[in-house]
C-alpha positions, -999 to +999 in steps of 0.1 A: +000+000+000+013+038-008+012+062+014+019+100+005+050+115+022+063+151+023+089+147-003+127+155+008+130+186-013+171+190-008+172+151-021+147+162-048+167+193-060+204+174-055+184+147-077+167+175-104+202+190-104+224+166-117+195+152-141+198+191-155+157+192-151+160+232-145+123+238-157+108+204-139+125+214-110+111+250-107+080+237-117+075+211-086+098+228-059+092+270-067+118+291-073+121+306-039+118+274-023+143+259+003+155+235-019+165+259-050+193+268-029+206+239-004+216+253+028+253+262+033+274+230+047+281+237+084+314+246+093+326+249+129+355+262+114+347+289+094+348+325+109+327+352+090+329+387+092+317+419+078+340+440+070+354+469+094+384+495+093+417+476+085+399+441+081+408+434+045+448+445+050+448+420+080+429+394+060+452+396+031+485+397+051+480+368+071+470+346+038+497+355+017+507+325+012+473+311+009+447+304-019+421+334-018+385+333-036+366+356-045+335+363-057+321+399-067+287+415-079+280+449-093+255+465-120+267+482-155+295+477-170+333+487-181+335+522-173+298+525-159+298+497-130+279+508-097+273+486-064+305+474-065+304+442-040+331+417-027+336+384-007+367+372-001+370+336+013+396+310+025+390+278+034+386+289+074+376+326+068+353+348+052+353+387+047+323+403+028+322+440+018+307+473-002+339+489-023+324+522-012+329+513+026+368+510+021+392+531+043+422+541+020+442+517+033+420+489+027+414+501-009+450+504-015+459+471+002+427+456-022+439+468-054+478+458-048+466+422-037+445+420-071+478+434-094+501+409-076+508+376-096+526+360-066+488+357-046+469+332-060+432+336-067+402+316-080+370+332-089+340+317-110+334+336-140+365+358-144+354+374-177+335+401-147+368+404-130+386+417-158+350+438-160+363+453-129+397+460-135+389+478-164+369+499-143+390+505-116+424+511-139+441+482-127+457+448-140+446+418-125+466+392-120+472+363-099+444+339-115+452+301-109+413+288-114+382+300-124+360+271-116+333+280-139+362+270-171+375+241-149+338+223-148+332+230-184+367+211-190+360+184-163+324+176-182+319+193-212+285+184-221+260+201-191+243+231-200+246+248-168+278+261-151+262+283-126+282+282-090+249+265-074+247+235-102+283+231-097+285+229-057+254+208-058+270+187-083+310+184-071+304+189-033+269+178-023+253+217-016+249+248-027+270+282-023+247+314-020+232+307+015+233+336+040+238+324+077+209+331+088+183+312+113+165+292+081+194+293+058+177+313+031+190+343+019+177+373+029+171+403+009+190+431+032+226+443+020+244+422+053+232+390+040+237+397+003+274+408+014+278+375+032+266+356+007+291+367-017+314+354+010+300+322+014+300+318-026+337+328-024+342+301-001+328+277-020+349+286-051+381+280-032+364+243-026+357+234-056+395+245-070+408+224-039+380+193-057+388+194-090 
């Protein structure tokens, strides 16, 4: 005999995911439901932190011998880009950040760490990264991976390289959660700034898994 069950929707999305059923799986789960997004792996570990006079100088001079992600979002383009956003993520520790916030030192300490080809740097999507340096007159450098490029050359043939199909794909859960009570992200500019963070994060993961 069947009996109806509330369905696991995480199982049901990880399932949809790798099956590339985008439409099927908006269709039975919503897009704004729980499961379009996985929640954000747990990590004891991980420290995250908004940002705060002198943070990002510290950040990068205690990992300069480290692997830093990063993951950025902004509106326009080239020479017309507003809302300039960052997160910057190790495997323990993740900074997240407006540009317009930065002290001068923090700005200055920023732009040197993105010219420097000594301190490596994976991103997803770096074609918006050279967006950005266009736009603020600098040359970046430093790029080892840019996951989105190293999942099209692991499997060529799926027709979505987006950061969430990805993590949900390679590592079991999805990227763009804010840490907040329910794991959804919320729509204020502290969560949207850490979840550039946690996406960061999850780009430095996936360089260390494929």
């Amino acid at each position: 005999e069947l009996v109806v069950q509330n369905m696991d929707e995480n199982e049901v999305n990880k399932v949809f995911t790798e099956l590339e059923f985008k439409s099927l799986k908006e269709r039975v789960l919503g897009k704004t439901s729980s499961a379009s997004a996985e929640k954000t792996r747990p990590s004891a570990k991980t420290k995250s932190a908004k940002y705060s006079n002198g943070a990002i100088k510290l950040f990068l001079e205690k990992n300069k011998n480290t692997l830093i992600a990063i993951d950025i979002d902004f509106e326009g383009q080239f020479q017309n880009i507003t809302n300039l956003n960052w997160g910057i993520a190790n495997e323990n520790e993740i900074l997240y950040f407006s540009h317009t916030e930065l002290d001068s030192k923090d700005k200055d300490s920023l732009l040197i760490w993105l010219q420097n080809k000594e301190q490596s740097k994976a991103v997803h999507g770096a074609k918006d990264f050279y967006h950005i340096s266009r736009f603020l007159e600098i040359e970046f450098a430093g790029l080892v991976d840019d996951v989105e490029i190293s999942s099209y050359l692991v499997n060529p043939g799926l027709r979505s390289y987006e950061l969430e199909d990805i993590s949900i794909r390679v590592l079991g859960f999805s990227p763009g959660q804010s840490s907040d009570s329910n794991g959804q992200l919320s729509f204020d500019s502290d969560s949207n700034l850490e979840a550039l963070g946690l996406r960061a994060q999850r780009s430095e993961e996936h360089t260390s898994e494929l």
